[in-house]
FIGUVO-91702 format. One record per residue: x, y, z of N, C-alpha, C, O in turn; residue in three letters. Coordinates in steps of 0.1 Angstrom, whole numbers, padded with zeros to 4 digits, always signed. Example, Ala and Ser with C-alpha at 12.3 -4.5 7.8 and 13.67 -1.06 7.14 Angstrom:
<pts>
+0132-0057+0078+0123-0045+0078+0132-0033+0078+0142-0033+0085ALA/+0128-0022+0071+0137-0011+0071+0129+0000+0079+0134+0011+0080SER/
</pts>
This chain:
<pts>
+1140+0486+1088+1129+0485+1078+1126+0500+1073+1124+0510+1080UNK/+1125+0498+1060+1119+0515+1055+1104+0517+1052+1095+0510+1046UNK/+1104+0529+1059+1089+0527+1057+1082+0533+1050+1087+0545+1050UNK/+1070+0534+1043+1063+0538+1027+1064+0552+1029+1064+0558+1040UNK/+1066+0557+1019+1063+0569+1017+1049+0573+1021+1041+0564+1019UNK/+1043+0586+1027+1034+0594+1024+1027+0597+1011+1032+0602+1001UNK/+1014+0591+1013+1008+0596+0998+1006+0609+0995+0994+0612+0993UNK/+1016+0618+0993+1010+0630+0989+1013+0636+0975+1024+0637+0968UNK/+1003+0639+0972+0998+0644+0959+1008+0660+0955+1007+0670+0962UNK/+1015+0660+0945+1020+0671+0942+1006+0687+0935+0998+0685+0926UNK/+1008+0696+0942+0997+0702+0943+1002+0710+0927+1013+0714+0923UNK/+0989+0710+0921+0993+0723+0906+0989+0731+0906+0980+0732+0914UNK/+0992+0745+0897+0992+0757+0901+0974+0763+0897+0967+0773+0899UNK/+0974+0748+0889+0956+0755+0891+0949+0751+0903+0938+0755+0905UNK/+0954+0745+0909+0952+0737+0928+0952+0754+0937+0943+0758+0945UNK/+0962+0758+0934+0965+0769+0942+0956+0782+0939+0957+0786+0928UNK/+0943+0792+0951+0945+0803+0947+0944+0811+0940+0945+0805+0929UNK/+0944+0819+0937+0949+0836+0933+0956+0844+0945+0967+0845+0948UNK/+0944+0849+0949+0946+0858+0963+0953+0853+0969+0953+0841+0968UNK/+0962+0860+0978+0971+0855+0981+0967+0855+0996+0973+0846+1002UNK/+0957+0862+1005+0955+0857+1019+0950+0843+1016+0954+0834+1023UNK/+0940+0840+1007+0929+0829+1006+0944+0815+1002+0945+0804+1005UNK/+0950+0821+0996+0965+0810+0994+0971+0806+1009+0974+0795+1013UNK/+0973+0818+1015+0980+0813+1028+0965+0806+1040+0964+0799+1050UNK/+0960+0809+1035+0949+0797+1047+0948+0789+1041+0947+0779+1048UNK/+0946+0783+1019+0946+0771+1017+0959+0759+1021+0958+0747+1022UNK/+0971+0767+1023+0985+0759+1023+0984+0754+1037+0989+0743+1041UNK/+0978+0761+1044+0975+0751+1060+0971+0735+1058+0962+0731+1050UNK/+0977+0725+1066+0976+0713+1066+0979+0710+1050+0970+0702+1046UNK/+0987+0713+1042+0996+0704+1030+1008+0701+1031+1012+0698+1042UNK/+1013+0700+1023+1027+0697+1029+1035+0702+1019+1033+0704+1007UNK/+1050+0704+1032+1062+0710+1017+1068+0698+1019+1066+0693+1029UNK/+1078+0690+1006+1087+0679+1006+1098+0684+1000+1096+0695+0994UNK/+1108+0682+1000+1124+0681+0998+1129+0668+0998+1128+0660+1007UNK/+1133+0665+0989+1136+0653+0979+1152+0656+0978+1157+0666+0972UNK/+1160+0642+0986+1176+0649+0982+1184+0635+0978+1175+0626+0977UNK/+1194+0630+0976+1199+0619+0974+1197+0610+0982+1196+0599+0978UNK/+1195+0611+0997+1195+0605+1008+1180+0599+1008+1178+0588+1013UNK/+1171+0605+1003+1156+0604+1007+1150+0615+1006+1152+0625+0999UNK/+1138+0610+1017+1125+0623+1014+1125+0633+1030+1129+0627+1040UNK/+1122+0643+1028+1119+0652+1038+1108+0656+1041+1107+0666+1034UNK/+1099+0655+1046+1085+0663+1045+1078+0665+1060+1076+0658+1071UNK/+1074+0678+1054+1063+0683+1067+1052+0688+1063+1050+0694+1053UNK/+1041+0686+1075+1026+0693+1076+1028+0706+1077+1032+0711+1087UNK/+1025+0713+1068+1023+0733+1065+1015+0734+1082+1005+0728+1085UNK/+1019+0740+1088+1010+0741+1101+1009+0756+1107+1005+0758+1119UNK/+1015+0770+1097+1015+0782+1096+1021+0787+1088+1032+0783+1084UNK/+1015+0798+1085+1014+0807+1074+1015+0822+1075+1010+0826+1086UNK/+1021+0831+1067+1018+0842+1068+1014+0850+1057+1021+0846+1047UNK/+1005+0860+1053+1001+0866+1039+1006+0878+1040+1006+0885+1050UNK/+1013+0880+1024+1017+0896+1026+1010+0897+1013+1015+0891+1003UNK/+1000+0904+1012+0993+0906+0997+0991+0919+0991+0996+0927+0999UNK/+0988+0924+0981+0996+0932+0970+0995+0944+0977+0984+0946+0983UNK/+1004+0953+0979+1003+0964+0985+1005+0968+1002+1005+0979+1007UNK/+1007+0955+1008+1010+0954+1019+1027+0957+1018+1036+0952+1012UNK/+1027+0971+1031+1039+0977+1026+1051+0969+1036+1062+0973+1037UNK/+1047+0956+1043+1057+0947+1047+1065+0936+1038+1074+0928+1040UNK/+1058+0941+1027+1062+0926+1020+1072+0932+1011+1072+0943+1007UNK/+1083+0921+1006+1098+0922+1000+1090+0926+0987+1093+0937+0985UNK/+1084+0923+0982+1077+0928+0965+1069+0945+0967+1066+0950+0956UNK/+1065+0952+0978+1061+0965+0977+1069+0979+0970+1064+0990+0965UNK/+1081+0974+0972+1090+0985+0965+1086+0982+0948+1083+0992+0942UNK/+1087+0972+0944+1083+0969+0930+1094+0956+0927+1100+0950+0936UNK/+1095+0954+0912+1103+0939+0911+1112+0948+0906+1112+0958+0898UNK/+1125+0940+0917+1139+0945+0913+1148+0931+0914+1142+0922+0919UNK/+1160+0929+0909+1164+0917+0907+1161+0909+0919+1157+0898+0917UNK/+1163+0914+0930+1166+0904+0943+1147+0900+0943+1147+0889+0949UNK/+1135+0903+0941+1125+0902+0947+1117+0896+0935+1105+0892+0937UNK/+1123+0895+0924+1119+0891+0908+1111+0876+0911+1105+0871+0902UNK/+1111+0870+0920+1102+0856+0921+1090+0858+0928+1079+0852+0926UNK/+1091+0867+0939+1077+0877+0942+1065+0877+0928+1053+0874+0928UNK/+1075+0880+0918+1065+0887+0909+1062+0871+0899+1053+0871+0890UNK/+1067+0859+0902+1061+0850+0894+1049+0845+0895+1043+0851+0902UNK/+1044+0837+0891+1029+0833+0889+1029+0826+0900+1040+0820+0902UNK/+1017+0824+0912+1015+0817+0923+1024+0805+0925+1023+0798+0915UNK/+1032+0799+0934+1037+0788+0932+1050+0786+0933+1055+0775+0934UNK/+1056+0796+0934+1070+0797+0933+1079+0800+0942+1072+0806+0951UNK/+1095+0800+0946+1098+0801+0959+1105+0812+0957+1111+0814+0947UNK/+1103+0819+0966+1111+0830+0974+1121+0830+0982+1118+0833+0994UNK/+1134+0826+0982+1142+0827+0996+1151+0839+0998+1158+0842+0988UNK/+1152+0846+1009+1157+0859+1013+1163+0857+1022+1157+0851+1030UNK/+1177+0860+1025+1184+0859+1034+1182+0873+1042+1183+0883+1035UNK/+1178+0874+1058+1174+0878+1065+1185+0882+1078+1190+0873+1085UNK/+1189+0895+1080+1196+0899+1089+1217+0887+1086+1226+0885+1094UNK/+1216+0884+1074+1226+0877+1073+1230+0863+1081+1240+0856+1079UNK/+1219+0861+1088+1216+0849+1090+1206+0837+1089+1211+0826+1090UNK/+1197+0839+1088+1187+0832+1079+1181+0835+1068+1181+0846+1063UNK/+1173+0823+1063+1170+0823+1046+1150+0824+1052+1145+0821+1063UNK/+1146+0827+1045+1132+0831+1049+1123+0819+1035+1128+0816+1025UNK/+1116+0817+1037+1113+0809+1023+1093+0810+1022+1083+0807+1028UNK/+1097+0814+1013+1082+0821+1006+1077+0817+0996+1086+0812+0990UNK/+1065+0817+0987+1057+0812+0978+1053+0827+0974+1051+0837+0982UNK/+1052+0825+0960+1046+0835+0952+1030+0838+0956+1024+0833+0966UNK/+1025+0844+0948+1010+0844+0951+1006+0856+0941+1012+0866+0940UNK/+0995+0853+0936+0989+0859+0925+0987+0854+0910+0983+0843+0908UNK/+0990+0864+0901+0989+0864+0886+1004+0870+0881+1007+0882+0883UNK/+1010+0862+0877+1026+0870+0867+1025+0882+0863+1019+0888+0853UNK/+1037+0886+0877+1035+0901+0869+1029+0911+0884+1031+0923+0883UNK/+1024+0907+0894+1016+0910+0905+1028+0906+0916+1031+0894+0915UNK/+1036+0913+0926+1042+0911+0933+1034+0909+0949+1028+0920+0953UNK/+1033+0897+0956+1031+0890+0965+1032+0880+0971+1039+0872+0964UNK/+1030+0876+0979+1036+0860+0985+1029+0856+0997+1020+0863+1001UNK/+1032+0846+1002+1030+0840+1018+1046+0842+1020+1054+0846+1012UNK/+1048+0838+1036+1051+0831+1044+1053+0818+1052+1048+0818+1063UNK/+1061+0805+1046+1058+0793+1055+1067+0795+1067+1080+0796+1067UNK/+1059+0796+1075+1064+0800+1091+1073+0786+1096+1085+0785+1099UNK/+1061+0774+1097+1066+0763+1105+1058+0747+1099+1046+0747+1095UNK/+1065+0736+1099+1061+0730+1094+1060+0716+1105+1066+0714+1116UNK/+1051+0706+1100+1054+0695+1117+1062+0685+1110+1056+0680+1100UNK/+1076+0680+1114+1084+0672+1106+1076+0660+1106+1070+0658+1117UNK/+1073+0650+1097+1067+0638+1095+1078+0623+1090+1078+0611+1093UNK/+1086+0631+1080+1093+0623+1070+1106+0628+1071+1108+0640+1073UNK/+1117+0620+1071+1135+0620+1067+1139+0626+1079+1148+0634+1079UNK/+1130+0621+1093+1135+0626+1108+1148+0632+1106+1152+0643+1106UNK/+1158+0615+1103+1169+0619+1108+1180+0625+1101+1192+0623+1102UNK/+1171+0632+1092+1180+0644+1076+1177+0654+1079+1186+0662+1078UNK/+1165+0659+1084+1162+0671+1094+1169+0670+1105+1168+0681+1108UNK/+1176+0664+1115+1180+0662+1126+1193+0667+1123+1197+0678+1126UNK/+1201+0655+1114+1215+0662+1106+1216+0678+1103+1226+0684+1101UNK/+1204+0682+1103+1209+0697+1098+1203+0706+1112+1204+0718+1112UNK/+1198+0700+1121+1197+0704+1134+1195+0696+1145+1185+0692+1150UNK/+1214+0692+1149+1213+0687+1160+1210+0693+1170+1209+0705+1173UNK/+1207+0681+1179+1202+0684+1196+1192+0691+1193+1189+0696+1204UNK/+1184+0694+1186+1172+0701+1189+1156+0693+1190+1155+0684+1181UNK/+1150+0694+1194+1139+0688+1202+1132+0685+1187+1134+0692+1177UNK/+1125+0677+1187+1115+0672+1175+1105+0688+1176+1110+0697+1169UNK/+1094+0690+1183+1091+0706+1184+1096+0714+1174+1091+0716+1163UNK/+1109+0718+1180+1114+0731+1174+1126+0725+1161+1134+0733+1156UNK/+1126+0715+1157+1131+0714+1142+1130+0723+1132+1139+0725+1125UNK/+1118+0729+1130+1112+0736+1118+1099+0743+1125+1088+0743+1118UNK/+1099+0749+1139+1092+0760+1143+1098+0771+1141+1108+0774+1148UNK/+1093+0779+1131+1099+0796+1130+1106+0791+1115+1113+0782+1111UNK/+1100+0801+1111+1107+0805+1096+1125+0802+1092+1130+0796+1082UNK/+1133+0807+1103+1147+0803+1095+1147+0790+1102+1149+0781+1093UNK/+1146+0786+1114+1140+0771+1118+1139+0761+1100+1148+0754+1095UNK/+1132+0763+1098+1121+0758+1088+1133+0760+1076+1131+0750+1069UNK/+1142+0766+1072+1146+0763+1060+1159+0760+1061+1167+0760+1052UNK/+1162+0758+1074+1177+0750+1078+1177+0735+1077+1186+0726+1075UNK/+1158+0736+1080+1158+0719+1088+1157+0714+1074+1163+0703+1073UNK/+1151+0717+1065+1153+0712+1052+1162+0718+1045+1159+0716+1034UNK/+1172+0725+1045+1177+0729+1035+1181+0735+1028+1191+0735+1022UNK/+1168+0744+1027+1165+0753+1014+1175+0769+1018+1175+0775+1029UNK/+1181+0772+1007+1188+0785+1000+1189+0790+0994+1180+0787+0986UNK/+1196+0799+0992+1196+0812+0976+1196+0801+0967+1193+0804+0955UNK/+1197+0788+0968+1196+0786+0952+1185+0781+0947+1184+0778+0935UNK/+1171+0780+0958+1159+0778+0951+1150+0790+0954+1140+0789+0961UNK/+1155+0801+0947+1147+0810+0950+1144+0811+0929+1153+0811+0920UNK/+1131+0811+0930+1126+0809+0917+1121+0799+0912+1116+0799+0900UNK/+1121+0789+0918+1119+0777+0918+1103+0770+0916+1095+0767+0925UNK/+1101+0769+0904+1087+0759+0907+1082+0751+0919+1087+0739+0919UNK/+1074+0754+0929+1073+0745+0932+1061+0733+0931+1058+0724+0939UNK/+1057+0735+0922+1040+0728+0917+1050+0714+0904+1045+0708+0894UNK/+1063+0712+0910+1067+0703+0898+1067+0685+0906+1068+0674+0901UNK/+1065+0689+0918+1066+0676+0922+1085+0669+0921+1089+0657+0921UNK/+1091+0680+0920+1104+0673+0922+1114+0684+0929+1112+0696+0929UNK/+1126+0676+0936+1136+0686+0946+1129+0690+0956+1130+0684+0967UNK/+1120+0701+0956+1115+0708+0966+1102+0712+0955+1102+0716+0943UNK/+1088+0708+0967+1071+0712+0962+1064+0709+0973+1067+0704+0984UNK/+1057+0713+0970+1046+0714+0979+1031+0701+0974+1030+0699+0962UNK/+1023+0696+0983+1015+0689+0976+1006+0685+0990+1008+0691+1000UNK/+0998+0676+0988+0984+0675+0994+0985+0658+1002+0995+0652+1001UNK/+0971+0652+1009+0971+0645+1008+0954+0639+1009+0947+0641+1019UNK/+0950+0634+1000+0935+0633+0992+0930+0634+1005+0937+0629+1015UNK/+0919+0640+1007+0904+0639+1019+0912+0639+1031+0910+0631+1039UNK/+0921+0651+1032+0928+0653+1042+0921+0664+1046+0917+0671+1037UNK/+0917+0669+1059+0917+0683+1059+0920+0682+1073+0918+0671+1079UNK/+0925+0698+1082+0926+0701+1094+0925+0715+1099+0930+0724+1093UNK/+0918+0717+1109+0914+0731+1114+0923+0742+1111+0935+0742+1112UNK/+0917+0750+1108+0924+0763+1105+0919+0778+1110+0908+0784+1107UNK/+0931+0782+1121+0930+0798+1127+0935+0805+1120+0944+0802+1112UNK/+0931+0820+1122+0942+0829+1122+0943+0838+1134+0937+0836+1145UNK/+0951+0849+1130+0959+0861+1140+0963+0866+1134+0965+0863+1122UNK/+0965+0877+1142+0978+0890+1137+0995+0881+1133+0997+0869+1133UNK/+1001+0889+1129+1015+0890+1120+1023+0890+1133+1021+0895+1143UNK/+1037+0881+1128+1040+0886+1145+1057+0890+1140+1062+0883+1131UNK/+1065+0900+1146+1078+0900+1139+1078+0913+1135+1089+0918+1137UNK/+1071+0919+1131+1066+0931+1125+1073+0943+1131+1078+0944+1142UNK/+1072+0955+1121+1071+0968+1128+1061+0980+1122+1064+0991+1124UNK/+1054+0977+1118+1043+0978+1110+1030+0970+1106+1032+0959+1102UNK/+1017+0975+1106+1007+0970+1098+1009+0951+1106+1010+0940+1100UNK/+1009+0953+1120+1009+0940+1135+0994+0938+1134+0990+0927+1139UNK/+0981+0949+1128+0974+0945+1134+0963+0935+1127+0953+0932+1132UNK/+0968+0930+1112+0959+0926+1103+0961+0912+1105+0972+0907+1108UNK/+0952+0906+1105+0946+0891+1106+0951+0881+1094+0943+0875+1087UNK/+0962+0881+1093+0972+0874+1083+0977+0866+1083+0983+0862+1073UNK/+0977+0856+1098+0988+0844+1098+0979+0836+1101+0969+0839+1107UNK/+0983+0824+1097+0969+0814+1097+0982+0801+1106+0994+0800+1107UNK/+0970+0794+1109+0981+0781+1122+0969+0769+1120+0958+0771+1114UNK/+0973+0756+1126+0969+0748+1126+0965+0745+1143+0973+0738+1149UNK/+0949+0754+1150+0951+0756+1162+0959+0744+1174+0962+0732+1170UNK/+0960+0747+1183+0968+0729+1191+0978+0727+1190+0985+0724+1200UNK/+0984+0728+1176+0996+0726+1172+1008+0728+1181+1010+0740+1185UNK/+1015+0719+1184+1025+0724+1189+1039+0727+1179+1051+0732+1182UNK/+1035+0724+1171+1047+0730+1160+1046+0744+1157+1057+0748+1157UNK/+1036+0754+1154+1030+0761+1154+1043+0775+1163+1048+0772+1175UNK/+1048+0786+1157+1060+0796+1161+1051+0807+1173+1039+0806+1176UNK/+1059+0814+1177+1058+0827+1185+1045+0826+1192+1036+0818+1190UNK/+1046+0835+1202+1035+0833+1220+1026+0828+1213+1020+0828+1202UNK/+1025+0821+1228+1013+0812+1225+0998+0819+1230+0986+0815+1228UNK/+1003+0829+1237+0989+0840+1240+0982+0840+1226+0971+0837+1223UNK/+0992+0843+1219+0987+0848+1208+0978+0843+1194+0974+0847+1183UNK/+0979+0830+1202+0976+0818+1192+0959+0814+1199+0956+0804+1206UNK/+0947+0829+1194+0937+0824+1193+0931+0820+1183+0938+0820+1173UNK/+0912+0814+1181+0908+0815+1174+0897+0826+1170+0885+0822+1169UNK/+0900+0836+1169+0887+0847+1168+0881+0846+1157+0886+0840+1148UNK/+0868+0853+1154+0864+0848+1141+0867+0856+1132+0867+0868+1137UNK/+0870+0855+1120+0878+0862+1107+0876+0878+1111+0864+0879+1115UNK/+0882+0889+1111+0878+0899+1109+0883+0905+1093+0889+0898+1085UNK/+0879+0917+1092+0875+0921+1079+0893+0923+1078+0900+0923+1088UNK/+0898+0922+1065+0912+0924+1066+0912+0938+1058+0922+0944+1056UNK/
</pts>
């Protein structure tokens, strides 16, 4: 038996933000979907990371050069960077066109197309499917070839909502880093066990100034 789809709402880019920290704590508890011949793919956004304008970690600080040119698109859009030659990193724009910045989707909780996410990572535990950033863009899919990509279209790969949904939201420090570890930038869905990297690290303190 097949069973209904998830009502979720494709999110629009007037849904989304500006700022791009206040973007990475809204994308907590939404969801990303991936749409392929087979079916639907989808998970609960359940961490985040913000790199916002001038933060000298983020792939858009040098300025827009071909490789970082979706950085610089209007809120909404994907980023993917292949990372140490082995993983693809997959990011959202953030700002106003023309403003280079982004998030980070760290980790997502698989919900939809189990066993299409499974196909693309056997043997691996429901958990760790799509905990950790290259985790996360294996288990759906995603590559160099949606980097630029609308995702506010509601089709292939988007991002979207699900009405009078809402779920707790922490943050923390950045973790991965070699620089600028100590700003309060990654947001999680606390409990979570989908949720990436130590779990010491995964409190809830109250916002500090960023």
């Amino acid at each position: 038996m097949t069973l209904p789809l998830l009502p979720i709402i494709p999110l629009r880019r007037d849904d989304l933000p500006i700022d791009t920290v206040e973007l990475a704590r809204f994308m907590i508890g939404k969801y990303l979907v991936r749409d392929v011949p087979e079916g639907r793919m989808s998970g609960r956004i359940v961490e985040t990371e913000a790199y916002p304008v001038g933060d000298s970690t983020s792939y858009a600080f040098i300025g827009k050069r071909p490789h970082n040119a979706a950085m610089f698109l209007a809120r909404g859009h994907a980023h993917v960077r292949l990372t140490y030659g082995v993983s693809y990193m997959f990011n959202m724009s953030g700002e106003i066109e023309g403003t280079g910045a982004g998030i980070l989707f760290r980790a997502i909780e698989p919900l939809e197309g189990l066993a299409l996410i499974e196909a693309r990572r056997p043997g691996v535990s429901l958990r760790d499917l799509a905990r950790g950033p290259g985790r996360l863009s294996t288990a759906l899919g995603i590559g160099q070839a949606f980097d630029g990509v609308d995702l506010c279209t509601g089709r292939d790969l988007w991002v979207g909502r699900i009405e009078a949904e809402e779920v707790p939201v922490a943050v923390t420090t950045r973790i991965g880093l070699s620089r600028e570890m100590h700003r309060p930038l990654r947001f999680y869905v606390p409990g979570s066990p989908f949720v990436s990297g130590p779990r010491k690290l995964l409190t809830q303190p109250s916002t500090p100034a960023i």
